[in-house]
NUZAKE-218156 format. One record per atom (N, C-alpha, C): atom name; residue in three letters; x, z, y negated; residue number from 1. Coordinates in steps of 0.2 Angstrom, whole numbers, plus 5000, padded with zeros to 4 digits. Atoms other than C-alpha are relative to their C-alpha. Example, Ala and Ser with C-alpha at 12.3 -4.5 7.8 and 13.67 -1.06 7.14 Angstrom:
# residues 2
[N ala [5004 5000 5006] 1]
[CA ala [5062 5039 5022] 1]
[C ala [5004 5000 4994] 1]
[N ser [4996 4999 5006] 2]
[CA ser [5068 5036 5005] 2]
[C ser [4996 5003 4995] 2]
# end
This chain:
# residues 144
[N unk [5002 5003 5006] 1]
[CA unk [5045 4854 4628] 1]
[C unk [4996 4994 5000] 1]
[N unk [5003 5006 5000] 2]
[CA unk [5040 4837 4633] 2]
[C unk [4992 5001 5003] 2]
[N unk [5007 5000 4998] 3]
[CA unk [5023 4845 4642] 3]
[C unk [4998 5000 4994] 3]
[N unk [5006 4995 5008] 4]
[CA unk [5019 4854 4622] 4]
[C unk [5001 4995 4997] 4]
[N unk [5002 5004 5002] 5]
[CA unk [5023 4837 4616] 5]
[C unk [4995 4996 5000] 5]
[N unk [5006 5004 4994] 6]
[CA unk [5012 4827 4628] 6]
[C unk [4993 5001 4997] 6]
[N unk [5008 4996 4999] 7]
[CA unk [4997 4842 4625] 7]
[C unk [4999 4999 4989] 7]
[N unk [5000 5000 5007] 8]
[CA unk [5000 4841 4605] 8]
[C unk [4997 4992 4997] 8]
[N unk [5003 5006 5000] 9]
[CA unk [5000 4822 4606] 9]
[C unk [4992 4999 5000] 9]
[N unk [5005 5001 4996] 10]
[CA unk [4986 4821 4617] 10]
[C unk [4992 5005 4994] 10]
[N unk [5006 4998 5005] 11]
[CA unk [4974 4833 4605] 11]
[C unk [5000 4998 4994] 11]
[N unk [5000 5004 5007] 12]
[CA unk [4980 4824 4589] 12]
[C unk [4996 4993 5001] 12]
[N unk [5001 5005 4999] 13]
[CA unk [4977 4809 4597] 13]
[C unk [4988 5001 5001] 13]
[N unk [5009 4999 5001] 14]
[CA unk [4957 4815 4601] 14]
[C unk [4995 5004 4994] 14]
[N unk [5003 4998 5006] 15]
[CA unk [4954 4824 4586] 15]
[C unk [4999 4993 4995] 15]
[N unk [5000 5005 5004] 16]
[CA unk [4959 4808 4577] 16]
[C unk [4993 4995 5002] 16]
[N unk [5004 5004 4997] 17]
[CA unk [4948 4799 4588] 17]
[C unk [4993 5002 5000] 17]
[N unk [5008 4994 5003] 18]
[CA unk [4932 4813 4584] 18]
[C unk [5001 4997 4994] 18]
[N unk [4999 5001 5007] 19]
[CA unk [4936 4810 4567] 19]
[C unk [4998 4993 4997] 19]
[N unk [5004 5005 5002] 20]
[CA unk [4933 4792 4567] 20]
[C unk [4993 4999 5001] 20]
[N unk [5010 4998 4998] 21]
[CA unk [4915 4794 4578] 21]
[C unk [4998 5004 4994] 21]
[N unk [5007 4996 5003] 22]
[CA unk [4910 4807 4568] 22]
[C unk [4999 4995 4992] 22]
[N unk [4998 5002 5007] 23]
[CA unk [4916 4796 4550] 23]
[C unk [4997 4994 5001] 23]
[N unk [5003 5007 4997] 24]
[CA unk [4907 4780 4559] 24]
[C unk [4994 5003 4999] 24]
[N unk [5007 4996 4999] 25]
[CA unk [4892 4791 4561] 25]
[C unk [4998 5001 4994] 25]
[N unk [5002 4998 5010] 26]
[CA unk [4891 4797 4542] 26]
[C unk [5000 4993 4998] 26]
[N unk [5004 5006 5003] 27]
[CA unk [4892 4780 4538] 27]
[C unk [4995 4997 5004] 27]
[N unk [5007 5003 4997] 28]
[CA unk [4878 4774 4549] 28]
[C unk [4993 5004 4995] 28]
[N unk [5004 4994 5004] 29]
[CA unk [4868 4788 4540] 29]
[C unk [5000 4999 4993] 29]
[N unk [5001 5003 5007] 30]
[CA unk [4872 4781 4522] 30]
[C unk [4995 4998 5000] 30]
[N unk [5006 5000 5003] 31]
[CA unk [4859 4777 4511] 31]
[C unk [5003 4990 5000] 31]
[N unk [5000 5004 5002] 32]
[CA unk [4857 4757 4508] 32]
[C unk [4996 4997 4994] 32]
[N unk [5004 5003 5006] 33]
[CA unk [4853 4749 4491] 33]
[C unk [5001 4991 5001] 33]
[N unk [5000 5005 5001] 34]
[CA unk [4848 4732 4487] 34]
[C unk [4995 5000 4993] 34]
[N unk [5005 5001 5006] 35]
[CA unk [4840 4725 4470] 35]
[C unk [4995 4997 5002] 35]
[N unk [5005 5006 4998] 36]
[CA unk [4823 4718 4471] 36]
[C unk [4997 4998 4995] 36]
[N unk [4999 5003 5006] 37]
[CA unk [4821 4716 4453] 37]
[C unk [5002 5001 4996] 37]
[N unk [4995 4998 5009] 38]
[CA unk [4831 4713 4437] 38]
[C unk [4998 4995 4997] 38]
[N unk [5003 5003 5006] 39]
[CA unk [4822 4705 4422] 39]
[C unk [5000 5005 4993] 39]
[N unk [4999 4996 5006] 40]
[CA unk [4820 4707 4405] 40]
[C unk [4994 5003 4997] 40]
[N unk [5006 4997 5002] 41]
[CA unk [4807 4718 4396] 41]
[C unk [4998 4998 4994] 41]
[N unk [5001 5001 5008] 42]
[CA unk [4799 4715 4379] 42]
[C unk [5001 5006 4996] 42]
[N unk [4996 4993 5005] 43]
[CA unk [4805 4726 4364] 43]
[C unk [4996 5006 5000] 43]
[N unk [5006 4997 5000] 44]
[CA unk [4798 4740 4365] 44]
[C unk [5004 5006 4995] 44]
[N unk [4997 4994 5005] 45]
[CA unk [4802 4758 4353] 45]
[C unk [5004 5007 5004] 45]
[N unk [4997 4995 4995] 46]
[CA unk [4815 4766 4362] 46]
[C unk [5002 5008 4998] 46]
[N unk [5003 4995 5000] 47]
[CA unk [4811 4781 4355] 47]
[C unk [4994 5005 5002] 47]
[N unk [5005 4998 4999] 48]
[CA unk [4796 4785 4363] 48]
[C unk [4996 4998 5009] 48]
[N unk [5001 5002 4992] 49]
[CA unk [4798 4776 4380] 49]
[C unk [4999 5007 5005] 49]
[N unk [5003 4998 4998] 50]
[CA unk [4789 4784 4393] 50]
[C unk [5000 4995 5008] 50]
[N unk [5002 5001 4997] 51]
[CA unk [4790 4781 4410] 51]
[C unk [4994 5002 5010] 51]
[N unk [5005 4999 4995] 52]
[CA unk [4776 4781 4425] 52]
[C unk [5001 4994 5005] 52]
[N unk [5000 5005 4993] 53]
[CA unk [4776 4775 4443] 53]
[C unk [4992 5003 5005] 53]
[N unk [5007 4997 4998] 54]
[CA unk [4756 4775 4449] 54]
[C unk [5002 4997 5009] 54]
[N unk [5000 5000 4994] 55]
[CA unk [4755 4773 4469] 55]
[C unk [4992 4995 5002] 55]
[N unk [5006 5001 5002] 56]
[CA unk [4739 4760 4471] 56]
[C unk [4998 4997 5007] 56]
[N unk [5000 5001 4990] 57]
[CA unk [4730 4758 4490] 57]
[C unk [4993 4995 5000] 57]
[N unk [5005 5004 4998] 58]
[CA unk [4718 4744 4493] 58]
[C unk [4997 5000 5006] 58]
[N unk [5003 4999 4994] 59]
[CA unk [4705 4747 4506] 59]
[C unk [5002 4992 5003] 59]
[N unk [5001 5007 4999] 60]
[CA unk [4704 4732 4518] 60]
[C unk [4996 4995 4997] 60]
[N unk [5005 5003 5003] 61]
[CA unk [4695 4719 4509] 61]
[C unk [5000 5001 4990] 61]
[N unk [5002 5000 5007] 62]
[CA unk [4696 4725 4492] 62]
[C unk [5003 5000 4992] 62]
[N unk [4999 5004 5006] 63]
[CA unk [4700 4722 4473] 63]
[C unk [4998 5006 4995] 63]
[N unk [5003 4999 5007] 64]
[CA unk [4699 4725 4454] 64]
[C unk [4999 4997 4997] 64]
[N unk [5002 5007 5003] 65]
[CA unk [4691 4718 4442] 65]
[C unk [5007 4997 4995] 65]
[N unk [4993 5003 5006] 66]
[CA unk [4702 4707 4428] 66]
[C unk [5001 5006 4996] 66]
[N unk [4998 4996 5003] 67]
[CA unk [4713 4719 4419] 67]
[C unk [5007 4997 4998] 67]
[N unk [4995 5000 5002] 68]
[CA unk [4728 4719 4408] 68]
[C unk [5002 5006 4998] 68]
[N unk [4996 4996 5000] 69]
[CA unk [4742 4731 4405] 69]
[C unk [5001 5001 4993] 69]
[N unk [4993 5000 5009] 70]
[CA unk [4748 4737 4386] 70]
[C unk [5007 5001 5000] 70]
[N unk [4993 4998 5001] 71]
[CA unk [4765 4739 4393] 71]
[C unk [5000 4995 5006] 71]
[N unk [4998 5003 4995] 72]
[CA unk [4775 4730 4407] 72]
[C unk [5001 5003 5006] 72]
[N unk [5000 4997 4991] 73]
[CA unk [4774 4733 4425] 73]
[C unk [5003 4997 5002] 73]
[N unk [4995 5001 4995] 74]
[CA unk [4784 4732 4437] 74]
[C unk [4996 4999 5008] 74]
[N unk [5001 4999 4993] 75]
[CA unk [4776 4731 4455] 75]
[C unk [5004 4999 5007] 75]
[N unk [4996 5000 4997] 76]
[CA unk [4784 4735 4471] 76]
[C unk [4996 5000 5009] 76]
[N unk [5005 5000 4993] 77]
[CA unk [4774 4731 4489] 77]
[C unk [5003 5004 5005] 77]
[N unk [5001 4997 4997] 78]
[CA unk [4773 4744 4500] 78]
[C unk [4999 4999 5008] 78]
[N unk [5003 4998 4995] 79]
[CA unk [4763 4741 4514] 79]
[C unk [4995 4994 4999] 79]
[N unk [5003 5007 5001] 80]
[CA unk [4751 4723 4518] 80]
[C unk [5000 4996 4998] 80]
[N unk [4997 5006 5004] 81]
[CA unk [4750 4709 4508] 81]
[C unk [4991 5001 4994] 81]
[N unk [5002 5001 5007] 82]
[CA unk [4742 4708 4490] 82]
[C unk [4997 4992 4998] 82]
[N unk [5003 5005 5005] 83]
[CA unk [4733 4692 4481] 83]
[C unk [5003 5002 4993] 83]
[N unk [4998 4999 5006] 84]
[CA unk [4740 4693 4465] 84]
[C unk [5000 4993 4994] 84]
[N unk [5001 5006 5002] 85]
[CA unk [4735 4680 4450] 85]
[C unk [5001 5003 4992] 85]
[N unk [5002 5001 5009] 86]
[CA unk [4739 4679 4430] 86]
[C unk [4998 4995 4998] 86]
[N unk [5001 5007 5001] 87]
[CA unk [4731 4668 4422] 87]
[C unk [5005 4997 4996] 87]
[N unk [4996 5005 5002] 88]
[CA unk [4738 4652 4419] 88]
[C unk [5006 4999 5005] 88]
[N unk [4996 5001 4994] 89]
[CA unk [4748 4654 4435] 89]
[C unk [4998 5002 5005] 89]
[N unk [5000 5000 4993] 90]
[CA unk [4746 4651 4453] 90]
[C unk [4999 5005 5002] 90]
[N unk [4999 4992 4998] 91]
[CA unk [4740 4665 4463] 91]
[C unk [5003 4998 5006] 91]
[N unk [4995 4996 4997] 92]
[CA unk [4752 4673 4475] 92]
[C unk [4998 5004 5007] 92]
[N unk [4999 4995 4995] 93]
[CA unk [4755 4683 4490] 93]
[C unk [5007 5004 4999] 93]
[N unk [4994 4992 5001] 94]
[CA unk [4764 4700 4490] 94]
[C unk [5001 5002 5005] 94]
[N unk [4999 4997 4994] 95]
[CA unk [4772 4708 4505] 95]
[C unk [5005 5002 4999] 95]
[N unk [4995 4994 4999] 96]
[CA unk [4781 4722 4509] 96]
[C unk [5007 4999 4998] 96]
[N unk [4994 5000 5002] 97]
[CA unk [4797 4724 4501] 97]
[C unk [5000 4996 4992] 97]
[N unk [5001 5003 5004] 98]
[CA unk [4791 4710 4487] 98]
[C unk [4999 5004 4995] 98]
[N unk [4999 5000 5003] 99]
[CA unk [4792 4711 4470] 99]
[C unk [4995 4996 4993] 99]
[N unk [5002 5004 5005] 100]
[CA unk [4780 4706 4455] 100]
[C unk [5001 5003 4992] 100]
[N unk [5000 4997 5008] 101]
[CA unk [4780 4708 4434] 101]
[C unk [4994 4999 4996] 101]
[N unk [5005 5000 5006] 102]
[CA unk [4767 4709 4422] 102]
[C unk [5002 5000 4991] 102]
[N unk [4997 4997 5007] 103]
[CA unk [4768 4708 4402] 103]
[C unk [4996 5004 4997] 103]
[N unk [5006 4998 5003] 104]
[CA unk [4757 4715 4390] 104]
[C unk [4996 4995 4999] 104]
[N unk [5003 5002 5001] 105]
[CA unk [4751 4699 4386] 105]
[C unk [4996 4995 5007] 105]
[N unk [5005 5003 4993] 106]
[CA unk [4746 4694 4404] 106]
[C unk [4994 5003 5003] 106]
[N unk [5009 4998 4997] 107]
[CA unk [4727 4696 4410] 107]
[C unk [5003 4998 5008] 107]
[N unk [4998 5002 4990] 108]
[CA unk [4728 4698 4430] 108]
[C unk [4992 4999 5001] 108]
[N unk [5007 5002 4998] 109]
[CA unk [4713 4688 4434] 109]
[C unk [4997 5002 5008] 109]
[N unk [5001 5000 4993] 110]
[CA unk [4715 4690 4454] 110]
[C unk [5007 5007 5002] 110]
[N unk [4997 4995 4997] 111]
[CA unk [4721 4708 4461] 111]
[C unk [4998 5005 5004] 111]
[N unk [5002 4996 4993] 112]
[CA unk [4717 4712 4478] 112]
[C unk [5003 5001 5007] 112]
[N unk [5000 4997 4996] 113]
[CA unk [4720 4718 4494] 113]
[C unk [5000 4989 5005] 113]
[N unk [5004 5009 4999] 114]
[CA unk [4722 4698 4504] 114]
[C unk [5000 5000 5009] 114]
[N unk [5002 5000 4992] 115]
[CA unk [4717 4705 4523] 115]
[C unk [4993 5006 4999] 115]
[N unk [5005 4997 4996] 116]
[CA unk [4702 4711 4528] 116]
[C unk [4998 5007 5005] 116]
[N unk [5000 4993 4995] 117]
[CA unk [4707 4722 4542] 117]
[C unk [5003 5007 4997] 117]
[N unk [4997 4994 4997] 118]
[CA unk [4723 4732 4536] 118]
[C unk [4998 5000 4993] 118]
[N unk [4999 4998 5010] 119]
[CA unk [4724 4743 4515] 119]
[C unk [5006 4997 5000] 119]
[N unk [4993 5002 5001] 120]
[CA unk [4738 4737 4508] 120]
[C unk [5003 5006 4990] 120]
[N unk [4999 4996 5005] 121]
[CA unk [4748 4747 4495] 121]
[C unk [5004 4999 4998] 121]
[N unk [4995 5003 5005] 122]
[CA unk [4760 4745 4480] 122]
[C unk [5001 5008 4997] 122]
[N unk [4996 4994 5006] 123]
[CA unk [4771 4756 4469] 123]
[C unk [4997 4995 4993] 123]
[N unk [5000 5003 5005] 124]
[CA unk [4766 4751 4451] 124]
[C unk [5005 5004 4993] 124]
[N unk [4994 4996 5006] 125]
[CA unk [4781 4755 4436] 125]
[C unk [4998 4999 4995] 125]
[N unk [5001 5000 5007] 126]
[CA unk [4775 4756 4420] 126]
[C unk [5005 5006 4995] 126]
[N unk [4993 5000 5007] 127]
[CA unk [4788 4756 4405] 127]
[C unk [4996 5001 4994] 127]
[N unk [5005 4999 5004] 128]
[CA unk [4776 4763 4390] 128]
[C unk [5004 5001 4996] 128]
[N unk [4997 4998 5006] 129]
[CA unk [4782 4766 4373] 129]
[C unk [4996 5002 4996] 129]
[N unk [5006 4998 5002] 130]
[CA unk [4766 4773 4366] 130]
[C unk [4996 5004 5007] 130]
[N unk [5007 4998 4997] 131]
[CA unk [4750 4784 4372] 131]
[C unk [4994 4996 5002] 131]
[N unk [5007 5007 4999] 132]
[CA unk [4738 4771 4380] 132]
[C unk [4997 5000 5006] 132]
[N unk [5004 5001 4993] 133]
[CA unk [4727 4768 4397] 133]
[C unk [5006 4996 5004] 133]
[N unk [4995 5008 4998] 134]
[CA unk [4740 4757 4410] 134]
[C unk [4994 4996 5001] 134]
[N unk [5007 5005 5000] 135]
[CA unk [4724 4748 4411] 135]
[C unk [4995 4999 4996] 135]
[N unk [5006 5003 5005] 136]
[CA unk [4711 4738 4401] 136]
[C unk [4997 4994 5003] 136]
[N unk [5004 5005 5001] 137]
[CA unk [4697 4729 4405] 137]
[C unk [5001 4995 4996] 137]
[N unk [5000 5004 5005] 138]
[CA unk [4696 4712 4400] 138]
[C unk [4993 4998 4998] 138]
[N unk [5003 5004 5002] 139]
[CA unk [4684 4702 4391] 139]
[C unk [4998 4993 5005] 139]
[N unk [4999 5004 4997] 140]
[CA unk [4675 4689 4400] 140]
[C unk [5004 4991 4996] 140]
[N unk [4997 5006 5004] 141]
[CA unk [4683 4676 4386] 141]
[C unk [5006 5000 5004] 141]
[N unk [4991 4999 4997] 142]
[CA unk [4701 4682 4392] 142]
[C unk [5001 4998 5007] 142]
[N unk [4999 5002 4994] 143]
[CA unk [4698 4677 4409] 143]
[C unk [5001 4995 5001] 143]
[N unk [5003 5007 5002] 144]
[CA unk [4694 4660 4404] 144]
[C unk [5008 4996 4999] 144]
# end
């Protein structure tokens, strides 16, 4: 009897021990969250919200012209680093993992690509509450 105890032992004891490897492994394997923005939005008609996420890739070296959003955006850097500029406020550097907002009533004067060699890319969120372009030309007054 005390060998089948021993052999009973002895597999419970290594099944337990699989069990925690393999339950070590599955969590290594989970997914990790972290927040990278929480702000608040302007009112919008929550009846008619509407959301889009555009994917936007800047060759090396390059840009667009001044533009604003009729909704709020969210930005989320991907991949190199961004110049980013509203007016009335200091322009920026954006890298990877970074986080920027826009309103409606912010004109982005400076929005380009801020290396020459590598693209750089972004997720863009836009939160709509209406039918509208995510982009509008500005005025050369609005840049001002």
């Amino acid at each position: 009897m005390a060998k089948w105890k021993r052999l009973i032992i002895g597999t419970i004891g290594a099944a337990s021990t699989a069990a925690l490897l393999a339950s070590g492994s599955a969590q290594e394997r989970r997914s990790q969250s972290r927040t990278v923005f929480s702000g608040k939005l302007p009112a919008l008609d929550g009846q008619r919200l509407e959301a889009t996420i555009v994917e936007v890739t800047y060759p090396p070296g390059g840009a667009n012209p001044a533009h604003r959003h009729p909704c709020p955006v969210i930005g989320y850097v991907l991949e190199g680093a961004l110049r980013m500029q509203v007016k009335g406020q200091p322009e920026r550097i954006f890298k990877p993992g970074e986080t920027f907002i826009e309103t409606p009533s912010d004109v982005h004067v400076v929005s380009a690509n801020a290396s020459q060699e590598a693209p750089a890319r972004f997720l863009a969120y836009f939160v709509c509450d209406r039918a509208t372009p995510l982009s509008v030309p500005v005025t050369i007054a609005e840049k001002r």
